[in-house]
C-alpha positions as CSV (number, residue, x, y, z in Angstrom):
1,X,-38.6,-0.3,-20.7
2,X,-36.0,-3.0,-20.3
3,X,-32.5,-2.3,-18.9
4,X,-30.5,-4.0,-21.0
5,X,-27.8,-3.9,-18.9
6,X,-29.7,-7.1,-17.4
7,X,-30.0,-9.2,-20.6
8,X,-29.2,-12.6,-20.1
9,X,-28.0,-15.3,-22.2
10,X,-30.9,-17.6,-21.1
11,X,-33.3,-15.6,-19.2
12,X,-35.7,-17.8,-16.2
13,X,-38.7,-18.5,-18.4
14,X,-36.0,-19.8,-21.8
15,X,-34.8,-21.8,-19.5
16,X,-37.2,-23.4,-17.5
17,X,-38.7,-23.9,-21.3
18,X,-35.7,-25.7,-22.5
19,X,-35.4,-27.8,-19.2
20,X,-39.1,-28.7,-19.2
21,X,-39.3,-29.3,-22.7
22,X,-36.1,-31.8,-22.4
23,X,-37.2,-33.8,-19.8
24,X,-40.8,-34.5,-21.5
25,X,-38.8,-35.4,-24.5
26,X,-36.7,-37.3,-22.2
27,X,-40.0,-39.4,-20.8
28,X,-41.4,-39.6,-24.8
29,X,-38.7,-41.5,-25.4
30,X,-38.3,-43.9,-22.2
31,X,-41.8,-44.4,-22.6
32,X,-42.3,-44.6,-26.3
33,X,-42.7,-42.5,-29.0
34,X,-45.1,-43.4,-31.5
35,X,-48.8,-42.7,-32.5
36,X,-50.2,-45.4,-29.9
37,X,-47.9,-44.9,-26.9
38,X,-49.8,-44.0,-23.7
39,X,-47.9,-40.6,-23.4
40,X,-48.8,-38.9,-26.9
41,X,-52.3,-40.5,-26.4
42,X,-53.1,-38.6,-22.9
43,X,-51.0,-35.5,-23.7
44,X,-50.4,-35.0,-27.2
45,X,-52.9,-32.6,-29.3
46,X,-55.4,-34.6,-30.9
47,X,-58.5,-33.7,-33.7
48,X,-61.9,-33.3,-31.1
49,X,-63.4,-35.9,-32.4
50,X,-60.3,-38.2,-31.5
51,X,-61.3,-40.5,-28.3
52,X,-58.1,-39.4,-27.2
53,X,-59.1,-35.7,-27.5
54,X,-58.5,-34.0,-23.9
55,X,-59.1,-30.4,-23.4
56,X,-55.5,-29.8,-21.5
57,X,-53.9,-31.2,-24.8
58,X,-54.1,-27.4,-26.0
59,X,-51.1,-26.9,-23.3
60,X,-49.4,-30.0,-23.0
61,X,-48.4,-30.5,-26.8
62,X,-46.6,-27.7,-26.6
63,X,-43.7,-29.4,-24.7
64,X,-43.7,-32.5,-26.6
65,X,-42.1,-33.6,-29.7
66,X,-41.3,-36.1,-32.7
67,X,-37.6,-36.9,-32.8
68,X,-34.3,-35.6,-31.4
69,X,-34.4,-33.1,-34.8
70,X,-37.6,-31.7,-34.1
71,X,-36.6,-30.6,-30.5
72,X,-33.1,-29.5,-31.2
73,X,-34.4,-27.2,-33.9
74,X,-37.3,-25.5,-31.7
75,X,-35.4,-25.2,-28.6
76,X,-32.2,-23.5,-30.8
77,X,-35.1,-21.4,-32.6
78,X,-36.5,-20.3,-29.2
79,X,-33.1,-19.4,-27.6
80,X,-32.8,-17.6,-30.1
81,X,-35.6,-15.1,-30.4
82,X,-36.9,-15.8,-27.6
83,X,-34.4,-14.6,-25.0
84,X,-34.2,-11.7,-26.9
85,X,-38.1,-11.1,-26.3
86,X,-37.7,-11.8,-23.1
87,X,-35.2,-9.5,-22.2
88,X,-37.1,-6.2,-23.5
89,X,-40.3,-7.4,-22.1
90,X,-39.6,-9.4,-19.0
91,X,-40.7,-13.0,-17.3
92,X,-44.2,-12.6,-17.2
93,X,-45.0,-10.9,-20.7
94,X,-43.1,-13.4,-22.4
95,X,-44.4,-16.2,-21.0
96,X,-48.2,-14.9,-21.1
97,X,-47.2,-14.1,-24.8
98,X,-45.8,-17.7,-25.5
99,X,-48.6,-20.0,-24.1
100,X,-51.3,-17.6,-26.0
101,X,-49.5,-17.8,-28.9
102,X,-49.0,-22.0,-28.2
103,X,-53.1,-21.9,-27.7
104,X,-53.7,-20.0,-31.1
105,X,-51.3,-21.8,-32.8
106,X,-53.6,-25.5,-31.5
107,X,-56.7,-23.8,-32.2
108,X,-56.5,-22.9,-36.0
109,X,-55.0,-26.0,-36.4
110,X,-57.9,-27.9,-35.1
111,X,-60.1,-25.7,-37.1
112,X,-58.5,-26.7,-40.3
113,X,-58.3,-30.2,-39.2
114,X,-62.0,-30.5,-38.6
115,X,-62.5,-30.2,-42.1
116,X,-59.5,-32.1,-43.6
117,X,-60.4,-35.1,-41.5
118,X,-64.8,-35.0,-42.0
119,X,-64.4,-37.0,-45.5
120,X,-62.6,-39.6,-43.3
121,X,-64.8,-39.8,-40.6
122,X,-67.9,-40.1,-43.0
123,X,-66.1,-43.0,-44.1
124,X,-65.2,-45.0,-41.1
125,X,-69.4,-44.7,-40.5
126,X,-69.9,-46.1,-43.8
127,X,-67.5,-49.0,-43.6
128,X,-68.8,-49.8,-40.3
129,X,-72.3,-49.9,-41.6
130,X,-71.1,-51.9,-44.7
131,X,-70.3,-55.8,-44.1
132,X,-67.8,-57.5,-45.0
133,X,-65.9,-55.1,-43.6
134,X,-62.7,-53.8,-44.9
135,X,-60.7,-54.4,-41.8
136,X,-57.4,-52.9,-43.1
137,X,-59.2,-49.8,-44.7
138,X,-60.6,-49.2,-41.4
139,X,-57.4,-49.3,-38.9
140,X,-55.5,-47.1,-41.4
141,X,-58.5,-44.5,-41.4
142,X,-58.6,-44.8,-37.7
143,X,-54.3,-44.1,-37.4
144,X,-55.3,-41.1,-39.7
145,X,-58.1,-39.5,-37.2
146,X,-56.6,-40.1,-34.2
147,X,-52.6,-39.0,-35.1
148,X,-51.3,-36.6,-32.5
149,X,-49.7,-33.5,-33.5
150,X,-46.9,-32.4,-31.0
151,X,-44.8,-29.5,-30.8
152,X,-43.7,-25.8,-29.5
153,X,-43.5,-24.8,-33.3
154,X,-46.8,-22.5,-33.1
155,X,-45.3,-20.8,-30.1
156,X,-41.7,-20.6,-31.7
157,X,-43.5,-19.1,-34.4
158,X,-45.1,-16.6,-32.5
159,X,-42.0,-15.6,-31.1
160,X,-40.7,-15.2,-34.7
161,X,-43.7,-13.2,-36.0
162,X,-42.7,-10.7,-32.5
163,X,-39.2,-10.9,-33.4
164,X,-39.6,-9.6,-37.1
165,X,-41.7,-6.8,-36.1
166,X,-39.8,-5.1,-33.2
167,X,-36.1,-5.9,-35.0
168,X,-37.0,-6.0,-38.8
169,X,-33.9,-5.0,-40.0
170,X,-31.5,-7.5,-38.0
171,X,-30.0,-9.4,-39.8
172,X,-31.0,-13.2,-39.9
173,X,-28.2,-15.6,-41.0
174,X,-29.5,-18.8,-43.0
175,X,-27.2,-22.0,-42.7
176,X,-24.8,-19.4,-40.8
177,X,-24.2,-17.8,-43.6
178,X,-26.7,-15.9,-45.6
179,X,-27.8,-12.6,-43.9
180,X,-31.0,-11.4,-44.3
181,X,-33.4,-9.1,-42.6
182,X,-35.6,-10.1,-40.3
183,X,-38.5,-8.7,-41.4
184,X,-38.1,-10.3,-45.0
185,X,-37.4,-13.6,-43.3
186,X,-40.6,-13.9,-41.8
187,X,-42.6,-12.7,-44.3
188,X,-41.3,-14.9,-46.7
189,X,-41.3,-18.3,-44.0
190,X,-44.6,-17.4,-43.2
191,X,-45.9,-17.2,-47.4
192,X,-43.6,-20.9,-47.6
193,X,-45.8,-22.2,-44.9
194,X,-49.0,-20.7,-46.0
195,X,-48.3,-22.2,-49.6
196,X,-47.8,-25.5,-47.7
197,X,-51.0,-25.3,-45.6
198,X,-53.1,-24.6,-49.0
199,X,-51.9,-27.3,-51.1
200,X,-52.7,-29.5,-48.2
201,X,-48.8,-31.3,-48.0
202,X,-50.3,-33.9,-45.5
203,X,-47.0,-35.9,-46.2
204,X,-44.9,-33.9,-44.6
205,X,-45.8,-34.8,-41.2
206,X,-46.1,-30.8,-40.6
207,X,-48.9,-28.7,-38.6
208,X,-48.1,-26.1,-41.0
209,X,-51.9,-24.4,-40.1
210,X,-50.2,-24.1,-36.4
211,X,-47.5,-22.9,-37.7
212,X,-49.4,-19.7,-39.4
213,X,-51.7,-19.6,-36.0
214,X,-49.1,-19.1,-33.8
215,X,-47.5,-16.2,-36.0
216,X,-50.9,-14.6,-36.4
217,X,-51.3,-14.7,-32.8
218,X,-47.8,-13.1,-32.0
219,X,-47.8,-10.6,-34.7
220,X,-51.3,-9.7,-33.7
221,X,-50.5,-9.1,-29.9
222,X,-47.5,-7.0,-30.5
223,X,-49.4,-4.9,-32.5
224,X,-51.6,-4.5,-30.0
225,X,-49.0,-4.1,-27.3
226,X,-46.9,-1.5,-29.1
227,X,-50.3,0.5,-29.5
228,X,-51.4,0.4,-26.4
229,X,-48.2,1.9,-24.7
230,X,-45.9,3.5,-27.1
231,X,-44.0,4.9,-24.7
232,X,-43.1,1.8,-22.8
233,X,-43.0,-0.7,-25.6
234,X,-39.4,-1.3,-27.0
């Protein structure tokens, strides 16, 4: 059980997080930030097929990210829940929770990805079978299969899913203003983001399959957790 006379503002793992996660930004952008930069190629999470595909990419995307938006949001988002977390569990559950969550969160989203990206790929083959070749058809297809997907989103999300099931009925303030209980506010993110990953809203620029993958992953291990050890499980 956690003695909450201990809670911190920022307990060790949050902030090592927000550190770690500030100075990779930091190097993204000294080093360039775009779909070709030699940073998001090595490290960022790419589709298997990608030549850029690396196995360690299912850690390292998690502390990388777009633009100065994308970080501020996640890094606010996992102050928020996840000191909390931390707190009633401790260093080492929390962290073991937030990189499994990070890994489900990359693997349904590669899953999905396989499929949404085969039409693609079954095209390059036939335009490079096919002469003349479209040249500019080509080099888009390729920036399609080989765009990196960055982000601590699916572990935030995780964190979220944890969140809404050991506090459901703390209150949740949109914009700083509108309260609402946690539980509803996860249940109803995660049906926005399910909605988005099924009409397939590739322009957004949004993993929203990682998204769902991470909360799966966090709402399934709680569950597990609290069963497990009743007693000890806040």
């Amino acid at each position: 059980m956690a003695d909450f006379r201990m809670n911190q503002a920022a307990p060790p793992v949050i902030k090592n997080l927000l550190i770690f996660n500030g100075l990779v930004f930091l190097a993204q952008t000294i080093f360039g930030n775009n779909a070709f930069d030699p940073v998001n190629n090595l490290f960022a999470l790419h589709d298997i097929r990608s030549e850029f595909f690396r196995p360690h990419q299912f850690v390292t995307h998690m502390f990388m990210h777009g633009d100065i938006y994308h970080i501020l949001f996640n890094m606010l988002a996992l102050w928020m829940f996840g000191s909390i977390l931390e707190n009633v569990w401790g260093s080492k559950r929390f962290l073991i929770f937030y990189v499994l969550c990070g890994l489900g969160a990359a693997i349904l989203h590669l899953a999905v990805l396989y499929f949404e990206l085969t039409p693609d790929y079954e095209t390059l083959q036939h335009l490079a079978n096919n002469f003349p070749r479209d040249e500019g058809r080509i080099r888009d297809l390729l920036i399609r299969v080989n765009s990196p997907t960055v982000g601590a989103s699916g572990a935030i999300f995780g964190c979220l899913a944890a969140f809404g099931y050991l506090f459901p009925n703390s209150l949740i303030y949109l914009y700083f203003f509108i309260p609402l209980k946690a539980k509803w506010f996860v249940i109803i993110y995660a049906a926005i983001e399910l909605w988005l990953g099924v009409a397939n809203s590739a322009g957004d620029n949004v993993a929203h399959w990682a998204h769902l993958g991470g909360a799966l992953v966090g709402f399934l291990l709680v569950l597990y957790w609290n069963k497990r050890n009743r007693r000890h499980f806040y």
